[in-house]
Backbone as XML, in Angstrom:
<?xml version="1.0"?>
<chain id="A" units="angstrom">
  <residue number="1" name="UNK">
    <atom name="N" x="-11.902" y="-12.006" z="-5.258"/>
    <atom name="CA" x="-10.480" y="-11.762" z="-5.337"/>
    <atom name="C" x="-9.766" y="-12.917" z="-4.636"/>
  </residue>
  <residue number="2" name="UNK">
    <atom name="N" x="-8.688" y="-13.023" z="-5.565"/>
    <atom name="CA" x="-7.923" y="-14.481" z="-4.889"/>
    <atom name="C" x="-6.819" y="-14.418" z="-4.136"/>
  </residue>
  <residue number="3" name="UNK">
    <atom name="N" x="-6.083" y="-14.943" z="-3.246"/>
    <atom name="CA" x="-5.095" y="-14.336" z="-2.569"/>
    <atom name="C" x="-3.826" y="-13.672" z="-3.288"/>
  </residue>
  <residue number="4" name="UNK">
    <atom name="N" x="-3.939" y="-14.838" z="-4.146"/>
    <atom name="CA" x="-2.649" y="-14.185" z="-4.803"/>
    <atom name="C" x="-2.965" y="-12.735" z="-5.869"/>
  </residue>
  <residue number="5" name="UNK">
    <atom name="N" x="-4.378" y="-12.487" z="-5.827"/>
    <atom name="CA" x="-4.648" y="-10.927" z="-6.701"/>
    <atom name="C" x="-4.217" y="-9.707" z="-5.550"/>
  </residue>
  <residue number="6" name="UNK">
    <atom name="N" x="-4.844" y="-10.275" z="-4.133"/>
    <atom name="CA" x="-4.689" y="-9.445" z="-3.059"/>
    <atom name="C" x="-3.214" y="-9.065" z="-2.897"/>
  </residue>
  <residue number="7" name="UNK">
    <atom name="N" x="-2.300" y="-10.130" z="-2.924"/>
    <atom name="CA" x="-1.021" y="-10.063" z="-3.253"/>
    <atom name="C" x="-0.080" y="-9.021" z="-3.518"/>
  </residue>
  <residue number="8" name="UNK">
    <atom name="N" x="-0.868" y="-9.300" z="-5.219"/>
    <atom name="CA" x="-0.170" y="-8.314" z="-6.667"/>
    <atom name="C" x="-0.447" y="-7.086" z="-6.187"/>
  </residue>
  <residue number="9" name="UNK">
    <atom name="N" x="-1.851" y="-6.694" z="-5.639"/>
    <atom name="CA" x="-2.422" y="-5.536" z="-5.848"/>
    <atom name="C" x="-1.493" y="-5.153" z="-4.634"/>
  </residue>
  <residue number="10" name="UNK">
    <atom name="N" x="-1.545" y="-5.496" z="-3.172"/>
    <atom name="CA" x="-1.031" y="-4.898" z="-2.329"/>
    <atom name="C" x="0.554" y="-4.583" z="-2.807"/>
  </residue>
  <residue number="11" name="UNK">
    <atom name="N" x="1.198" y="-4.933" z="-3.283"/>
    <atom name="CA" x="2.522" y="-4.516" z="-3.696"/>
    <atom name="C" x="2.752" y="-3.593" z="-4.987"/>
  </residue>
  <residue number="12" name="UNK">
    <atom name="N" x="1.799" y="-3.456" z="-6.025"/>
    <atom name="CA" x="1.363" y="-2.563" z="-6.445"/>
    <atom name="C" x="1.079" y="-1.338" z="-6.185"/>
  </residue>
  <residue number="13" name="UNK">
    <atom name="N" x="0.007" y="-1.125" z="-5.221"/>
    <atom name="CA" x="-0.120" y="-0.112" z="-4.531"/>
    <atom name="C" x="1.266" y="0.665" z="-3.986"/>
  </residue>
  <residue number="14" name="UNK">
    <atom name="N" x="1.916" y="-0.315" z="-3.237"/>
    <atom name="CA" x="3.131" y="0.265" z="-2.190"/>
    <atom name="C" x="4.014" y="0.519" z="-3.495"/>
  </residue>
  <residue number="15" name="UNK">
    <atom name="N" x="4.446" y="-0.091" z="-4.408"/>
    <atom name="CA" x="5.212" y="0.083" z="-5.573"/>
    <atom name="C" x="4.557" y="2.130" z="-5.813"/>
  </residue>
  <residue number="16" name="UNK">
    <atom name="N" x="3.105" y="2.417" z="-6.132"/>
    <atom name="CA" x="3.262" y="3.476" z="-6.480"/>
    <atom name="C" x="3.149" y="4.547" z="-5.124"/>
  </residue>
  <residue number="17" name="UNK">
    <atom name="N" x="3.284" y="3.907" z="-4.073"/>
    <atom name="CA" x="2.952" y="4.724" z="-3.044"/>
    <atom name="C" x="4.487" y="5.239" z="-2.881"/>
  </residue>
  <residue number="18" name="UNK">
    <atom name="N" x="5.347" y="4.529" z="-2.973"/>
    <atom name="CA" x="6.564" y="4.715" z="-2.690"/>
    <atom name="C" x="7.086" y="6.003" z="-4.370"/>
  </residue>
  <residue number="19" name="UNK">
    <atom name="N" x="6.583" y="5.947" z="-5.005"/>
    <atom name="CA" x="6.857" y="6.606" z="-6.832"/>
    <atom name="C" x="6.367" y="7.872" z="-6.101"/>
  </residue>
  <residue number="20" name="UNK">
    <atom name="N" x="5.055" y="8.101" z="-5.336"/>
    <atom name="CA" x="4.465" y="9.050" z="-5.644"/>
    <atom name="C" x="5.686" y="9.640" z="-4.424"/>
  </residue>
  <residue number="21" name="UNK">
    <atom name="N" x="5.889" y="9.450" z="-3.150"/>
    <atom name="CA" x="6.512" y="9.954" z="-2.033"/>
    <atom name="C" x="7.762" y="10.326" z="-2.711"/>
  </residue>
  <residue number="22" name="UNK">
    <atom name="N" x="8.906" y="9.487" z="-3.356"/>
    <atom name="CA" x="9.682" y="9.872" z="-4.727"/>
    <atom name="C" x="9.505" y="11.155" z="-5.551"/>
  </residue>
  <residue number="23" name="UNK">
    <atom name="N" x="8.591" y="11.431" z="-6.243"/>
    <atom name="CA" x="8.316" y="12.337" z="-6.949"/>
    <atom name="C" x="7.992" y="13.475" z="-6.367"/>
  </residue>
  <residue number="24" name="UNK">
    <atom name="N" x="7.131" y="13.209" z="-5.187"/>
    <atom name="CA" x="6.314" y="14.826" z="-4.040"/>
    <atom name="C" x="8.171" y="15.443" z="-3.629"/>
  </residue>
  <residue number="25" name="UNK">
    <atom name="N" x="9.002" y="14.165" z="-2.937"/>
    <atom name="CA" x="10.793" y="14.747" z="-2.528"/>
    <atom name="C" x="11.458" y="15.608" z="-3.826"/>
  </residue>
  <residue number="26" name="UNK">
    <atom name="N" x="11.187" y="14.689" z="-4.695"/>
    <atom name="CA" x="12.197" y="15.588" z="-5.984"/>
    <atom name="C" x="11.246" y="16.502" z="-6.351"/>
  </residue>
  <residue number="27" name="UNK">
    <atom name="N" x="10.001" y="16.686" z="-6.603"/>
    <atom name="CA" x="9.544" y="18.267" z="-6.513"/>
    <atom name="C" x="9.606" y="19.154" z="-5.763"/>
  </residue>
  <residue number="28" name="UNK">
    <atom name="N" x="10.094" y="18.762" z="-4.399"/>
    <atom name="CA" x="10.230" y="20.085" z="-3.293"/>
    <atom name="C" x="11.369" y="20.264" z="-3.517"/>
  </residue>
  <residue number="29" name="UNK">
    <atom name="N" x="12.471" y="19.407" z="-4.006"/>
    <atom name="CA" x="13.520" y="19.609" z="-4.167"/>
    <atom name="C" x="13.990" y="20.921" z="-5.061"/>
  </residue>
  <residue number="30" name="UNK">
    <atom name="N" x="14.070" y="20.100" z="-5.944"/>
    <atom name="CA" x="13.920" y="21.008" z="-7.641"/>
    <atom name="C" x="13.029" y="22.521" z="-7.203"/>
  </residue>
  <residue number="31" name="UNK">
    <atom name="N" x="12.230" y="22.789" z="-6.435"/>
    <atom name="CA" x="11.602" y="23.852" z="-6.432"/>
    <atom name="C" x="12.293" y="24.648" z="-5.400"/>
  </residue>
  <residue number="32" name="UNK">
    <atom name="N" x="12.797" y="23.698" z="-4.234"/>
    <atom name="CA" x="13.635" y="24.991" z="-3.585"/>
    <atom name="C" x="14.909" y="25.195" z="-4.376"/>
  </residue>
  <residue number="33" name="UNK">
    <atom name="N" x="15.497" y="24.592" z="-4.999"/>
    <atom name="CA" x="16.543" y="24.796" z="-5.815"/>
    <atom name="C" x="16.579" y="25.986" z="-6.699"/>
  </residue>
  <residue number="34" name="UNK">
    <atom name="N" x="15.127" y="25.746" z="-7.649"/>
    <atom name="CA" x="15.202" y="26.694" z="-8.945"/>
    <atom name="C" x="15.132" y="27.991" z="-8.121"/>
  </residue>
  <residue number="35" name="UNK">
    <atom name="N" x="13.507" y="27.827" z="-7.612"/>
    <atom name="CA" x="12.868" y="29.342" z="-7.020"/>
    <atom name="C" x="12.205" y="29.160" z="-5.799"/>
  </residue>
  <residue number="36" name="UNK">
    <atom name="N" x="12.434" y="29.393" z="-5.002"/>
    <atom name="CA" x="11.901" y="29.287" z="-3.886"/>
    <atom name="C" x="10.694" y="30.421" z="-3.409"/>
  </residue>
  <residue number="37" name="UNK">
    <atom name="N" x="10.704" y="31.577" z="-4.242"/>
    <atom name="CA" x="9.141" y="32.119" z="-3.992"/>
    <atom name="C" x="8.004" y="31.863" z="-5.184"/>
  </residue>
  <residue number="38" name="UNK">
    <atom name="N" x="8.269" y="31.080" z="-5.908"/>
    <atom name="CA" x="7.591" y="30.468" z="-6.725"/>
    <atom name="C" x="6.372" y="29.719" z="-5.611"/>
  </residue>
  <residue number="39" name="UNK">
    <atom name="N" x="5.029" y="29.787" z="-6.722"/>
    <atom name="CA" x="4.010" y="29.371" z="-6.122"/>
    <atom name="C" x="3.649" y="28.247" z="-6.743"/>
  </residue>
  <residue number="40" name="UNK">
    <atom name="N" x="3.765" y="26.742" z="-6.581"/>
    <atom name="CA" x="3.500" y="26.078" z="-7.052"/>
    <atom name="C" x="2.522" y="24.677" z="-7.104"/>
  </residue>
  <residue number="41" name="UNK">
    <atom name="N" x="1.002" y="25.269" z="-7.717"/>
    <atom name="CA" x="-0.130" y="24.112" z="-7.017"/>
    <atom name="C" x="0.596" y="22.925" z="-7.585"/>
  </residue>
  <residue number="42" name="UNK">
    <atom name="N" x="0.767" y="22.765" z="-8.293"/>
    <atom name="CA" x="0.951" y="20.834" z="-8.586"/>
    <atom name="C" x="1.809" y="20.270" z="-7.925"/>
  </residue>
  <residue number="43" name="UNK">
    <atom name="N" x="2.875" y="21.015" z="-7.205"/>
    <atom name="CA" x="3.325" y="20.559" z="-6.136"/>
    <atom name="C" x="2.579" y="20.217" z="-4.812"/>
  </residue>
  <residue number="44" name="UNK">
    <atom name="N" x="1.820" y="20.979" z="-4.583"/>
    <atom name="CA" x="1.196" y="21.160" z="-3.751"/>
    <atom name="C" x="-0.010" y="20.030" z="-3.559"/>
  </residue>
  <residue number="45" name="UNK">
    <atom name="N" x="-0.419" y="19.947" z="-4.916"/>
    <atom name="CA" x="-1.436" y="18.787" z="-5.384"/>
    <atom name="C" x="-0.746" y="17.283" z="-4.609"/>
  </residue>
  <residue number="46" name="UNK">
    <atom name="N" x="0.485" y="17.423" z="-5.385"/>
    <atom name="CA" x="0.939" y="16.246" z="-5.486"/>
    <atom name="C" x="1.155" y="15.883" z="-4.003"/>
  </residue>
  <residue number="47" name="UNK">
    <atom name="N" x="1.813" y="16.625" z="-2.797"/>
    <atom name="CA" x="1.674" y="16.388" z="-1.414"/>
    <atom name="C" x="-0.076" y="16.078" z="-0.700"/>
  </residue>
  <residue number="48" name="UNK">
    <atom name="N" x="-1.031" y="16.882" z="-1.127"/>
    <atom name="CA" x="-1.823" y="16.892" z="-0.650"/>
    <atom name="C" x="-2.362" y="15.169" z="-0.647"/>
  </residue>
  <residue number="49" name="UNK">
    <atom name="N" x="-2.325" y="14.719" z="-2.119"/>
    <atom name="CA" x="-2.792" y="13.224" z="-2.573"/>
    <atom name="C" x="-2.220" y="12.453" z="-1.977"/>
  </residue>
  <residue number="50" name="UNK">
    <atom name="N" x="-0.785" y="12.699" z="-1.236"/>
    <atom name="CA" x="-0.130" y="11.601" z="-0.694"/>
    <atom name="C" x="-0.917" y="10.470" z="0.376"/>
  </residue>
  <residue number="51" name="UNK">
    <atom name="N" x="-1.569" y="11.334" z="1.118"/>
    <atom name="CA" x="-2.523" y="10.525" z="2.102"/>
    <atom name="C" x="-3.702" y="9.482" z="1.572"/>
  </residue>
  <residue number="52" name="UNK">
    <atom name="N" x="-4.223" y="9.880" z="0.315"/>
    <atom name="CA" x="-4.780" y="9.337" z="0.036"/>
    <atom name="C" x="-3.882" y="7.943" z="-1.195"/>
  </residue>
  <residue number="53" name="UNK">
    <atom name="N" x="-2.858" y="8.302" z="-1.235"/>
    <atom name="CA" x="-2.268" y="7.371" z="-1.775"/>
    <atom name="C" x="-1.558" y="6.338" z="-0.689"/>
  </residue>
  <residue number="54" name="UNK">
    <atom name="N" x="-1.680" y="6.579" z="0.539"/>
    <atom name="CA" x="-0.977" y="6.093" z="1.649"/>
    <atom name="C" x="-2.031" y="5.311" z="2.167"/>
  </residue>
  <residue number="55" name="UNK">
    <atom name="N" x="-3.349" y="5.659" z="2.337"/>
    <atom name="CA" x="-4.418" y="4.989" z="2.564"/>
    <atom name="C" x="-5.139" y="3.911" z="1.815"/>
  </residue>
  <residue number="56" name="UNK">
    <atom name="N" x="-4.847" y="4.028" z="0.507"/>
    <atom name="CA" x="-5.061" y="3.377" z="-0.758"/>
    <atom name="C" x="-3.954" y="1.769" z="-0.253"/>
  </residue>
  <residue number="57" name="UNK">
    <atom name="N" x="-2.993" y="2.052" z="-0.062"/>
    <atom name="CA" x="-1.470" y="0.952" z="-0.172"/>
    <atom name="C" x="-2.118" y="0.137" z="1.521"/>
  </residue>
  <residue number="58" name="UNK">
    <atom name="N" x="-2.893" y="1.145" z="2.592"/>
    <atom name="CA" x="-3.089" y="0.698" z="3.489"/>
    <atom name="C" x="-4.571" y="-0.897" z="3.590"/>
  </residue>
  <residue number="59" name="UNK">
    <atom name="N" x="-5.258" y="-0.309" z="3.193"/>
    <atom name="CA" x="-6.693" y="-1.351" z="2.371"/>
    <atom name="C" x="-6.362" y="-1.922" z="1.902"/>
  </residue>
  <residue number="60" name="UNK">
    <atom name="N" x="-5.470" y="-1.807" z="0.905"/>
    <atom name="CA" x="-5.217" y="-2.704" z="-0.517"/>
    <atom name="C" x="-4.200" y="-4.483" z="0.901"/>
  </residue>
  <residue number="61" name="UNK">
    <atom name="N" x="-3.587" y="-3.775" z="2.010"/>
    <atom name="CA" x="-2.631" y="-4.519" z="2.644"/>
    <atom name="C" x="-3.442" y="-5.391" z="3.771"/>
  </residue>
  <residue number="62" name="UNK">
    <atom name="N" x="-4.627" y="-4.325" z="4.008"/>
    <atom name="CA" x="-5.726" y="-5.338" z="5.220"/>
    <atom name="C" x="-5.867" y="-6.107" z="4.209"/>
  </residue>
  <residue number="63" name="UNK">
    <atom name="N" x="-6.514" y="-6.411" z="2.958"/>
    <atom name="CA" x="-7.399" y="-7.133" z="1.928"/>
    <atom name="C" x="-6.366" y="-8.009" z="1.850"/>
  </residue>
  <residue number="64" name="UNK">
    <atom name="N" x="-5.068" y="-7.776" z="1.442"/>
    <atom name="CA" x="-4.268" y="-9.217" z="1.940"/>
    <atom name="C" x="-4.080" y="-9.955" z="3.100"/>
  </residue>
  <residue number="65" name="UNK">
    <atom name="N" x="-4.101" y="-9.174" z="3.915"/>
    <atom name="CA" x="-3.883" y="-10.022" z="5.568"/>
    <atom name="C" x="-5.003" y="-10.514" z="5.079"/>
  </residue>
  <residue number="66" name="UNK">
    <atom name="N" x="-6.202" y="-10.002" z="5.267"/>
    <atom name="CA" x="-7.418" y="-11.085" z="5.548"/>
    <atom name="C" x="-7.675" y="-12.089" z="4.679"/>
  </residue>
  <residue number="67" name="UNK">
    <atom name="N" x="-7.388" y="-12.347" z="3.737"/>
    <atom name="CA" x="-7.362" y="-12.975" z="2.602"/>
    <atom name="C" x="-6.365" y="-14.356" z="2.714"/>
  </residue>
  <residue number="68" name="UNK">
    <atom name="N" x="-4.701" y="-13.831" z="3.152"/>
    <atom name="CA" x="-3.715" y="-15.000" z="3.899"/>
    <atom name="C" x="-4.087" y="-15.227" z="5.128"/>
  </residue>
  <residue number="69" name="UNK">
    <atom name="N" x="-5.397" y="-14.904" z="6.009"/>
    <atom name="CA" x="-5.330" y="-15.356" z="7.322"/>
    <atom name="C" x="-6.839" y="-16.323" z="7.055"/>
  </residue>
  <residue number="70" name="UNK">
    <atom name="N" x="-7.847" y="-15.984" z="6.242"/>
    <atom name="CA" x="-9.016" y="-16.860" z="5.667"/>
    <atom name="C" x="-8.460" y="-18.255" z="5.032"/>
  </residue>
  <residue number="71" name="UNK">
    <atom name="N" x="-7.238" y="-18.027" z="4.461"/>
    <atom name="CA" x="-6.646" y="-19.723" z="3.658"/>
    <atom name="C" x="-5.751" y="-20.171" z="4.671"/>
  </residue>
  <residue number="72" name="UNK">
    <atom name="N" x="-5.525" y="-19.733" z="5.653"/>
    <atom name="CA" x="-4.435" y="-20.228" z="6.764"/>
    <atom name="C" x="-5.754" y="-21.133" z="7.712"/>
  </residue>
  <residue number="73" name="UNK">
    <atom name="N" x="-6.904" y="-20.222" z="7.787"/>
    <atom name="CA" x="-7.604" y="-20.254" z="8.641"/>
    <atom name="C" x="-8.678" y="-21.840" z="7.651"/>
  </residue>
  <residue number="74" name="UNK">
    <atom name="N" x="-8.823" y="-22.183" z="6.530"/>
    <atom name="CA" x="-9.404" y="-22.866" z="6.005"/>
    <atom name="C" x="-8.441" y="-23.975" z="5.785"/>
  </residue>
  <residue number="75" name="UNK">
    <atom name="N" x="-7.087" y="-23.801" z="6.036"/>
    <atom name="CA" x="-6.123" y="-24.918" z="6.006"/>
    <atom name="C" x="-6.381" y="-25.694" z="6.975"/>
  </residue>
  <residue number="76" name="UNK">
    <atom name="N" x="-6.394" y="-25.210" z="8.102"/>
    <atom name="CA" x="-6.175" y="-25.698" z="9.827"/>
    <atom name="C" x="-7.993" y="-25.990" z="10.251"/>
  </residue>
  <residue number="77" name="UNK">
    <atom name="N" x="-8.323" y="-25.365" z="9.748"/>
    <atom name="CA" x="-9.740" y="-26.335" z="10.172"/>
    <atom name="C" x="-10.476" y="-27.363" z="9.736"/>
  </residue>
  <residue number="78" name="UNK">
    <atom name="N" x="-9.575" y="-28.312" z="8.899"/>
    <atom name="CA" x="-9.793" y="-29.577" z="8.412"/>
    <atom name="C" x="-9.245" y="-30.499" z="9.306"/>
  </residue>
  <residue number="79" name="UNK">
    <atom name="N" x="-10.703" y="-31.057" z="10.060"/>
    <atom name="CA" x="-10.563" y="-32.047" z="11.500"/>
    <atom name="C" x="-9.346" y="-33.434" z="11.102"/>
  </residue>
  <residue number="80" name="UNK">
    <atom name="N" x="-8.892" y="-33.500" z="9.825"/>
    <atom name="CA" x="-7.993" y="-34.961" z="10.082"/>
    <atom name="C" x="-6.434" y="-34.166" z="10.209"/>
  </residue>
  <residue number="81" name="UNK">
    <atom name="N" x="-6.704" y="-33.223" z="9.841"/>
    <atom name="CA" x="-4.968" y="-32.583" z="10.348"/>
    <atom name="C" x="-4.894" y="-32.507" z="11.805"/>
  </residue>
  <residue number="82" name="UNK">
    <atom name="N" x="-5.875" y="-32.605" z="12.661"/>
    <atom name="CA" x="-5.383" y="-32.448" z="14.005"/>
    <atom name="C" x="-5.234" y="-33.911" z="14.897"/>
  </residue>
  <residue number="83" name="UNK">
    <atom name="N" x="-4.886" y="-33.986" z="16.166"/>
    <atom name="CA" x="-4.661" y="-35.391" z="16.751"/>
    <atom name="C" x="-5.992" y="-34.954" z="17.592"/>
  </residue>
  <residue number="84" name="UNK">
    <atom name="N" x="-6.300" y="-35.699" z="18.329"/>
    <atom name="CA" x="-6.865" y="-35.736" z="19.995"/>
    <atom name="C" x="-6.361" y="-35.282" z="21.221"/>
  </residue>
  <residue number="85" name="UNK">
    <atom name="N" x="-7.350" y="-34.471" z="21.699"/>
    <atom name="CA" x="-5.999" y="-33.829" z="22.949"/>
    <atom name="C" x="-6.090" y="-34.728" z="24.178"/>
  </residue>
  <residue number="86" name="UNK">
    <atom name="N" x="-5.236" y="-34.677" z="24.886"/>
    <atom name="CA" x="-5.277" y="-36.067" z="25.282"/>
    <atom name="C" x="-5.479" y="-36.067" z="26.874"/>
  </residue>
</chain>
């Protein structure tokens, strides 16, 4: 994986991490609205997954740090970019 895939993907992720947190609000919404003793698993689903969609956006964001800190880190350790310390 190349930095710039680590990139896409990490903003990807947060792109649907943020859809899904979106969608879990307007379903609690809409449900206390309509009926509130209504029993409703897919709501329920849909909160439960959040963590794992939160954890998903979290990996996907180390895999970029480490990825921009390996080409930062392969920039700067090429001995003619530095002087002599003196």
């Amino acid at each position: 994986m190349t930095t710039h895939t680590a990139i896409a993907l990490a903003r990807h992720v947060g792109r649907i991490l943020c859809w899904h947190l979106a969608l879990a609000m307007t379903g609690s919404a809409a449900s206390v609205l309509l009926d509130a003793d209504r029993y409703d698993p897919a709501l329920y689903a849909l909160w439960a997954a959040l963590p794992v969609t939160a954890v998903a956006w979290a990996l996907a964001r180390a895999v970029e740090k480490r990825h921009q800190r390996r080409e930062r880190d392969a920039r700067s350790a090429d001995s003619a970019d530095w002087t002599p310390a003196a």
